[in-house]
N, C-alpha and C positions, 0 to 999 in steps of 0.2 A: 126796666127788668127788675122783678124782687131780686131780693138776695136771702140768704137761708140763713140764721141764727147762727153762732159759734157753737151751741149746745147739739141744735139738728146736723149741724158739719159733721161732729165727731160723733154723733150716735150713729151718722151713715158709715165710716171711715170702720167703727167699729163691726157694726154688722157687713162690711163687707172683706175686713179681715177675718172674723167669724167662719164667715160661708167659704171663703179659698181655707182655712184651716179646718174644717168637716170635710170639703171636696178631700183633700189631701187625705185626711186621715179615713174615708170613705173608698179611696183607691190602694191604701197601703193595708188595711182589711181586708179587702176584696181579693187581693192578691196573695193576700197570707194564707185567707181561708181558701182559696183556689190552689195553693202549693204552686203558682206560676210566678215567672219571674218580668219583672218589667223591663219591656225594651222600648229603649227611646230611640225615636227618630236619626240621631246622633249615633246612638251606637252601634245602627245599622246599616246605615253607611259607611261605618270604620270596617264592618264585616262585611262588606260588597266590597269596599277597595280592595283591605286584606287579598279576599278572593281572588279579586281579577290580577292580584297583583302577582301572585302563587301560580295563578293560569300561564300571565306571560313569561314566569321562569321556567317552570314547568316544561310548555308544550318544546321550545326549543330544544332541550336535553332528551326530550322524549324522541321528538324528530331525528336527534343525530342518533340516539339508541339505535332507531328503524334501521337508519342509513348504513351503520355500523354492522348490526347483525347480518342485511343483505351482503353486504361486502362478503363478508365471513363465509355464507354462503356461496357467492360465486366463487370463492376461494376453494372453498372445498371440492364444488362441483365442477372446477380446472384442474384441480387434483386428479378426482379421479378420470376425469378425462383423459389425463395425460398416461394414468396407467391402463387404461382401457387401450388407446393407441397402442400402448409400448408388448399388452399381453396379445392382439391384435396381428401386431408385427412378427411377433413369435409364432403365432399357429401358422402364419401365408409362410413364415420360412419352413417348419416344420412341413407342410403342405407342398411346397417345393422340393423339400428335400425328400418328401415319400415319394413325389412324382418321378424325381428326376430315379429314385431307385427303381421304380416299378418300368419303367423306360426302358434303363441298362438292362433290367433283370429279363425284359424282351427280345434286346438284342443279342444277351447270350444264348436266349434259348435257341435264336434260331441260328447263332455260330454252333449249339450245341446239335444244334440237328443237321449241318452240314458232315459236324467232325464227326456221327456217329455213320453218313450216310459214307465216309471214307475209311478206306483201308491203312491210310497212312498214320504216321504216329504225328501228331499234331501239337500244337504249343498254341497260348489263348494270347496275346497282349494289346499292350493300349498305346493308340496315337499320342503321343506327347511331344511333336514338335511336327511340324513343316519349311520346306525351303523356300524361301522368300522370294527366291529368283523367277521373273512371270514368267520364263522361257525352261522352266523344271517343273517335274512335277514329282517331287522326292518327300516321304514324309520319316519321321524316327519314331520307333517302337520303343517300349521300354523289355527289351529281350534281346538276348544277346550270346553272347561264346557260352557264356555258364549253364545257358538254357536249352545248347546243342543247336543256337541257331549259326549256318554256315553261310556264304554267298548262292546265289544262283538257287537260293528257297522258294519256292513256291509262296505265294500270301495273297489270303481268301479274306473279304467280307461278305455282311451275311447276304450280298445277292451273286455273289459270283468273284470270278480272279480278281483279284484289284494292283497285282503286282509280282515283283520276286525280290530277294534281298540284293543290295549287291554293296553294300560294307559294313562289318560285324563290329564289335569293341566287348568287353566282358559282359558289361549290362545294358546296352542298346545297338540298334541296328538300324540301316537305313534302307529304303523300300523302296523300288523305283515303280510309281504305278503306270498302268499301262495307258494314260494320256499322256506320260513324258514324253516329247517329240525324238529322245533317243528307243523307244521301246520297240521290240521285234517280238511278234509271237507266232509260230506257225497255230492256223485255225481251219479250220473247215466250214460250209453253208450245211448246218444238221438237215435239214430237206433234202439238199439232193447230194450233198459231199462234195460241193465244187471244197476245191483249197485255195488257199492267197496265204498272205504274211498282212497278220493286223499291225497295221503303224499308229503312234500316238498322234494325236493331233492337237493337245492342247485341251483350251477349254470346251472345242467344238467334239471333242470326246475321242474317236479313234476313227479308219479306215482302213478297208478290207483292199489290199492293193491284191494286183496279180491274176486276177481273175477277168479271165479275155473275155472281150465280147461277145456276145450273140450267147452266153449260159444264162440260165433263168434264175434271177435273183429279185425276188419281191420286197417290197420293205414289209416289215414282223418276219422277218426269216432268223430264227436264231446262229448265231454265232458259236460254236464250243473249241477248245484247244485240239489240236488232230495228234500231240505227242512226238510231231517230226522233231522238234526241234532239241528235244534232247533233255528237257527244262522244268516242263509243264508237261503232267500227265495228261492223257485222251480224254476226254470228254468233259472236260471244267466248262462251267457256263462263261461265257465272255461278255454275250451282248446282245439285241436286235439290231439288224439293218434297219435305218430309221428314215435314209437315202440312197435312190438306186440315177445315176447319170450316163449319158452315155462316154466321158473322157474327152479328153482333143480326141481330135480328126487325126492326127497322126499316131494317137496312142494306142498299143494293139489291149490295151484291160479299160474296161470299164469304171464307173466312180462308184464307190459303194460305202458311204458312211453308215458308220454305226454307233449307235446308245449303250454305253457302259451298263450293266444291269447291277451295280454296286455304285450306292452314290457316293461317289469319290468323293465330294466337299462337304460328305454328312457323316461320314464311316469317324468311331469313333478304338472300335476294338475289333483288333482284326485273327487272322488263326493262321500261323505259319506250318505250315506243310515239312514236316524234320524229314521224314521218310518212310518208302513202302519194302512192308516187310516182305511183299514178294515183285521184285520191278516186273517180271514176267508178263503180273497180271494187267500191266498197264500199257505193254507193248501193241 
């Protein structure tokens, strides 16, 4: 194999420092004259790491941001839920409470159209207690001596008699209605004027005793007071016959229940009968 001269060694060594000293100075011109900057391999890879490395700080904190603001969100929107509920809760009582007024405001009317269709001087009051006993049927008004109520009163709800008073106190009074199994009221059948004595009967409502067999009593036969008994003016609605039987076999009256036409277990406000300006007209 030749070998090359010491002389041709270094003229090569030299023209190939030469030419990488023109490359260079060929691209550091280029770049001047172009006003661009050179990027090395090197330094673009420190700005890809850089980057990714920014990313994976980044996205985490961005993540809990989301997570975070949601939250805040549902916060709020339990917020107002909760006052949505609570203003919610207010109109249904409001709403009840108009109802239950527009209600009572019925039931007086039609205590009011009793008391106007009576000649008696009358007093309005409210159920506010009953007797616990299952064997009474007693309830307490809020009226009383100061209101001129006295024993042995008359007391109306809005379908008809529902009792009389029989113990007074200054401001309340007790009512014996007429399903108490002590209760006596002389009555009449309005069709044909048979008479009996209506007895309480409890929860099964009242009966028409006294009235003998073979008189024509149908059920829907109204019931009204006849006045005998000294008590109860003539003609208060009492009730329908609602059951006609024929009695024992040894019994000379027949069975004849009747339906209260005032619902005892709903009456809320009732109308006490003080007095008639003329008894005459009730005889």
């Amino acid at each position: 194999m030749p070998h090359q001269s010491p002389k041709k060694s270094k003229a090569t060594k030299r023209l190939l420092v030469v030419s990488i000293l023109l490359t260079i100075a060929g691209i550091i011109t280029l770049g001047i004259l172009t006003k661009s900057r050179l990027i090395l391999p090197v330094e673009m890879a420190i700005k890809d790491t850089n980057g990714h490395l920014q990313s994976l700080l980044t996205n985490p904190f961005s993540r809990l941001r989301q997570i975070w603001n949601a939250y805040v969100v549902l916060q709020n929107v339990k917020e107002e839920n909760q006052v949505l509920r609570a203003q919610l809760a207010e109109l249904e009582n409001e709403i009840t409470t108009y109802r239950e007024a527009l209600i009572e405001n019925r039931r007086l009317r039609q205590l009011l159209a009793i008391k106007e269709s009576q000649e008696w001087q009358t007093k309005v009051a409210h159920i506010v207690g009953t007797d616990i006993a299952p064997w009474r049927a007693v309830v307490t008004i809020d009226a009383g001596k100061k209101d001129g109520i006295s024993v042995d009163m008359p007391v109306l709800g809005q379908g008809g008699l529902l009792g009389r008073v029989i113990e007074t106190s200054m401001s309340f009074s007790k009512v014996m209605l007429i399903t108490d199994y002590h209760s006596r009221i002389a009555a009449i059948v309005q069709r044909n004027r048979a008479r009996g004595i209506l007895k309480g009967d409890g929860a099964r409502g009242c009966v028409l005793d006294y009235v003998k067999k073979g008189v024509d009593i149908q059920k829907g036969d109204i019931i009204i007071t006849s006045g005998l008994d000294g008590i109860f003016p003539k003609g208060l609605m009492i009730g329908k016959v609602k059951l006609v039987g024929p009695g024992d076999k040894s019994d000379l009256f027949q069975f004849i229940g009747v339906e209260p036409s005032s619902r005892i277990d709903q009456v809320e406000e009732v109308l006490v009968m003080l007095k008639s300006p003329d008894k005459d007209k009730i005889r």
